[in-house]
N, C-alpha and C positions, 0 to 999 in steps of 0.2 A: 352367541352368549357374550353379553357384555361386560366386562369388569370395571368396576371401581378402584379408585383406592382412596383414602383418605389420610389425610394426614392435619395432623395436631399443630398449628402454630403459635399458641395461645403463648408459650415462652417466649418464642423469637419476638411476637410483636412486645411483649414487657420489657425484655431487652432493650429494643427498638426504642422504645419509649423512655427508657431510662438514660440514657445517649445524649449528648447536645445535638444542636445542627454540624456542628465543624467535625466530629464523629462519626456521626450517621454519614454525611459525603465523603469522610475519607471512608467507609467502611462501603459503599458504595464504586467509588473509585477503583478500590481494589476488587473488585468483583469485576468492573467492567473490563479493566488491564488485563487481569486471567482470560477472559473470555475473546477479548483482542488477540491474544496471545495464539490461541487455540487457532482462529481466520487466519492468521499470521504465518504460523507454519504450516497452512493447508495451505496461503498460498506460494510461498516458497516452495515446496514439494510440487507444485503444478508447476512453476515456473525451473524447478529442476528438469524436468519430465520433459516440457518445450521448447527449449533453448540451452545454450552451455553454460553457465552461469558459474562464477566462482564467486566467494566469500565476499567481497566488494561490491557488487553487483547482489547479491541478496541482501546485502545493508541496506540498500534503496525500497524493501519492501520495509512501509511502517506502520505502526499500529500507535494511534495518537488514542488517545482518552480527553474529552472536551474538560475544561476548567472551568466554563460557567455554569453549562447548563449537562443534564446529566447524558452520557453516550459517548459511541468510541466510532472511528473508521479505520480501515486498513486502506493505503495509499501508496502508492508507489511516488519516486520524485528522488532529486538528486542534493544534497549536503558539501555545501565547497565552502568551510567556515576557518575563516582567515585569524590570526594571532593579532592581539590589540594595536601593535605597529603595523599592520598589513606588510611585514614581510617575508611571512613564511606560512603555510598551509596548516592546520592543524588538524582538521579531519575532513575527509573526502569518502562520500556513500555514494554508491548507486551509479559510478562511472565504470564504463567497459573500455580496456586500453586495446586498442585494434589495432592491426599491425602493420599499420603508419607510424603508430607509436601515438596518435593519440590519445585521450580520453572523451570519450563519447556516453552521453546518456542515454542507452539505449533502452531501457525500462519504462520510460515516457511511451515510447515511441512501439515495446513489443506488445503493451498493454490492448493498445486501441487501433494500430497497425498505422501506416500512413499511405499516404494517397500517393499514384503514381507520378515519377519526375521524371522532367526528359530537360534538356537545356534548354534555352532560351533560341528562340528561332532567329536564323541573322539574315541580313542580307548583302548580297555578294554580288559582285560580277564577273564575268568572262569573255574573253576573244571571241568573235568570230570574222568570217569574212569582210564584212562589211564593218566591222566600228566594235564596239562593246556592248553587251548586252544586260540587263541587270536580269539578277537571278533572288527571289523569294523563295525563303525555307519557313515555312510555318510550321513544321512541328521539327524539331529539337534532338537530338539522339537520346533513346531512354537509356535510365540512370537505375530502373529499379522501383522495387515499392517492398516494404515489410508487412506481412501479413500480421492481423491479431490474434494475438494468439489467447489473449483473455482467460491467463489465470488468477485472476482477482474473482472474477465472475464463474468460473470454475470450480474454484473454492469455496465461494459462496453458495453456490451450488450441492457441494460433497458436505460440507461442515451446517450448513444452513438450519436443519430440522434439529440439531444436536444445542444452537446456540442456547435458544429458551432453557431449556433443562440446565447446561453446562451454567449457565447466568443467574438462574436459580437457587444453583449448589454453590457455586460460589460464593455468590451474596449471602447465602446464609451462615459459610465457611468464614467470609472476611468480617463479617459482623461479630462471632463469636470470638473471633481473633482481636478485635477491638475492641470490644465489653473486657475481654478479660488481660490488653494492655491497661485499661484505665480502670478495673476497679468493680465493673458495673457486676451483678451477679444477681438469680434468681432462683 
């Protein structure tokens, strides 16, 4: 048995219409940011779930909204934004301090996982009876590799079927919040 539903939009588009262009995209805008918003902490929740992750390292998940053209992405990446004299830090996202003490981006690197490392192969020589001998090392002692753990994709995943709907209601939420910042009414 299949059901319908129906729904009346015949207000929202007079609204819509009643609106400038600079209204209608910021009333757009916000819709897309909300909806960002939502991927955003599905994927942080996944990325809690996979790795140990503290409040600095979840800054590095971000959810951009485009400025020209209408859409959003969620991104992972790193923020090391310096004071106009470049002599002191002012904000720092998405760095892991590991216990070298440095700060490492590791959120690049859990997303999409990396390829295996070993050193660099040398070559050497050694005594023997007769004179020296030279000695080739072509593979390197391994260093490791980080598996992907892919919660951006994860999330997209869990959240995915919910965006259309949640993007819908929003939009229609951000728009009635913008007709009635400026005025517009029907």
């Amino acid at each position: 048995m299949a059901r319908t539903l129906e729904y009346d939009d015949r207000q929202l588009r007079e609204l819509f219409a009643q609106m400038d262009e600079k209204q209608r995209s910021k009333a757009m805008k916000g819709a897309f940011r909300t909806t960002a918003n939502l991927l955003r902490r599905a994927s942080i929740s996944n990325l809690r779930a996979s790795i140990h992750s503290g409040r600095d390292l979840e800054k590095g998940v971000r959810a951009l909204v485009f400025k020209q053209k209408l859409g959003f992405r969620v991104t992972v990446g790193t923020v090391l934004r310096k004071s106009k004299d470049h002599t002191r830090i002012v904000a720092k996202k998405g760095f892991h301090l590991n216990r070298a003490g440095l700060e490492k981006p590791v959120l690049i690197w859990a997303e999409d996982g990396t390829k295996e490392r070993r050193l660099k192969g040398s070559r050497g020589s050694h005594r023997t009876k007769t004179g020296f001998r030279k000695r080739y090392l072509f593979n390197g002692a391994f260093r490791g590799r980080m598996p992907a753990y892919q919660f951006i994709v994860k999330a997209n995943q869990q959240v995915g079927p919910q965006i259309n709907q949640t993007l819908q209601d929003s939009f229609r939420a951000s728009v009635e919040k913008t007709a009635k910042k400026y005025g517009c009414t029907v």
